[in-house]
C-alpha positions in Angstrom: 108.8 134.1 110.3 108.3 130.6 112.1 105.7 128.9 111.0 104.1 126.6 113.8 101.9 123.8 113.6 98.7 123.6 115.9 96.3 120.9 117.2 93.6 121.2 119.6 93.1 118.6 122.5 92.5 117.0 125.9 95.0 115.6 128.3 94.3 111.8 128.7 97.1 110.5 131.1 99.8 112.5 133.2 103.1 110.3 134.7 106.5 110.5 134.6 107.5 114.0 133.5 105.0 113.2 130.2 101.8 114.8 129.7 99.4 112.3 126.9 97.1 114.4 124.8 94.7 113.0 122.6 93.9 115.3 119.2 91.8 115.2 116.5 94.0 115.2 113.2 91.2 116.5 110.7 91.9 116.3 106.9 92.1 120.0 105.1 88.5 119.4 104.4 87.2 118.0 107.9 86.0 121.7 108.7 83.7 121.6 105.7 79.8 121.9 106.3 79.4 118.6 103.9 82.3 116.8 105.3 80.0 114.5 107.4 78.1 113.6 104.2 81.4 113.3 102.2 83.6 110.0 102.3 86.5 112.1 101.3 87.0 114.2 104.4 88.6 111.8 107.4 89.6 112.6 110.9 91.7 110.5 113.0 92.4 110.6 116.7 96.2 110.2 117.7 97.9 110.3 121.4 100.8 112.5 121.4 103.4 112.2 124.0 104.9 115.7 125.2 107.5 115.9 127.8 107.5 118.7 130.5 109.3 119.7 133.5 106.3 120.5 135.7 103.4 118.4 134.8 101.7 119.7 138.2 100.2 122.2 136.0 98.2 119.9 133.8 94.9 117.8 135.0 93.9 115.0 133.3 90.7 116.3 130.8 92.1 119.7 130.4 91.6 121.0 127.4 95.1 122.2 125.8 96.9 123.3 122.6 100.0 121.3 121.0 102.9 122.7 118.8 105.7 122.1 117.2 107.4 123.8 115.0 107.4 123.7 111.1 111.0 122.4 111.1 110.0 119.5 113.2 107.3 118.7 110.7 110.1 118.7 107.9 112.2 116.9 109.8 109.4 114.2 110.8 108.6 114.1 107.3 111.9 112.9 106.4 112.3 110.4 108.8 109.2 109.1 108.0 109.1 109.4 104.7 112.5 110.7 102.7 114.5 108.2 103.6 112.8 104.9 103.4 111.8 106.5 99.6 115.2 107.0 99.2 116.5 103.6 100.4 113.4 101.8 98.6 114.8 103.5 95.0 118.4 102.9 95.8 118.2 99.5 96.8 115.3 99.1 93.7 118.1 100.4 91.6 121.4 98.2 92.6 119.8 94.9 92.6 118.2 95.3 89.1 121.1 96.3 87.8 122.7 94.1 89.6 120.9 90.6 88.9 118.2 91.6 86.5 115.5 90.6 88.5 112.7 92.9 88.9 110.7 90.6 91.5 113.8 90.1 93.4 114.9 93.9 93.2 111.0 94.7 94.0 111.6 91.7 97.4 114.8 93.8 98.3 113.4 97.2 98.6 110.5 96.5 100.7 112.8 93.8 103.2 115.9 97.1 103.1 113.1 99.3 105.1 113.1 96.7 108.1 116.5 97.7 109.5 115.8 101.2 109.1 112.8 101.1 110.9 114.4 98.8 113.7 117.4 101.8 113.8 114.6 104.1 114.1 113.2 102.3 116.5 116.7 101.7 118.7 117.7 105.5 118.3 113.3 106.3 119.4 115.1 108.2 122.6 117.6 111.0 120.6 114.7 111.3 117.5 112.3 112.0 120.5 114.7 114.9 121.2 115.0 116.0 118.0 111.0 115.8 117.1 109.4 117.1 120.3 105.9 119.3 121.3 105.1 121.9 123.4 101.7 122.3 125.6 99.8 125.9 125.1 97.0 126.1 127.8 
């Protein structure tokens, strides 16, 4: 059974064999009746990028559906998450054993992230393959 992730939205821009859909990423408790008079339920908007072969389909302000799979959320969640906690703890972990220093140890961990980020960033294209959405009209 393949679990798919869903999100509800409106086509913003069209160019380039990429369709731009803005969506409303409601917390599990935006749907609630209280949830306007609740400072714990929180909505964001977000523009998500989905490439397609024939964009002639789409118009700009159609209403559409996006998905991806659950195995793209998993694997989004480890890029974005896993492994900079992993790094973070690893590099935490050698340079207090290594010098002692928990302020210098704490420095390291944070400053290890920035080169994985910029790899994320330089390999962007073949992550974009990997992590990709699909348009449901």
């Amino acid at each position: 059974m393949s679990h798919r992730i869903r999100h509800a939205g409106t086509i913003e821009a069209i160019e380039d064999g990429r369709v731009s859909v803005r969506i409303l990423q409601a917390s599990a408790c935006g749907a609630c009746k209280v949830a306007g008079h609740c400072s714990a339920a929180e909505s964001k908007e977000k523009l998500v990028e989905v490439k397609c072969a024939d964009v002639s389909r789409y118009q700009t302000g159609q209403p559409v559906v996006v998905t991806a799979s659950g195995s793209v959320a998993s694997q989004a969640l480890i890029f974005a998450f896993g492994l900079p906690f992993l790094i973070m703890v690893g590099v935490l972990v050698v340079v207090l054993r290594m010098t002692g220093n928990e302020a210098l140890a704490a420095l390291s961990a944070l400053c290890a992230l920035i080169p994985y980020y910029f790899l994320l960033w330089l390999w962007r294209e073949r992550v974009s393959q990997r992590i990709s959405f699909q348009i449901e009209i």
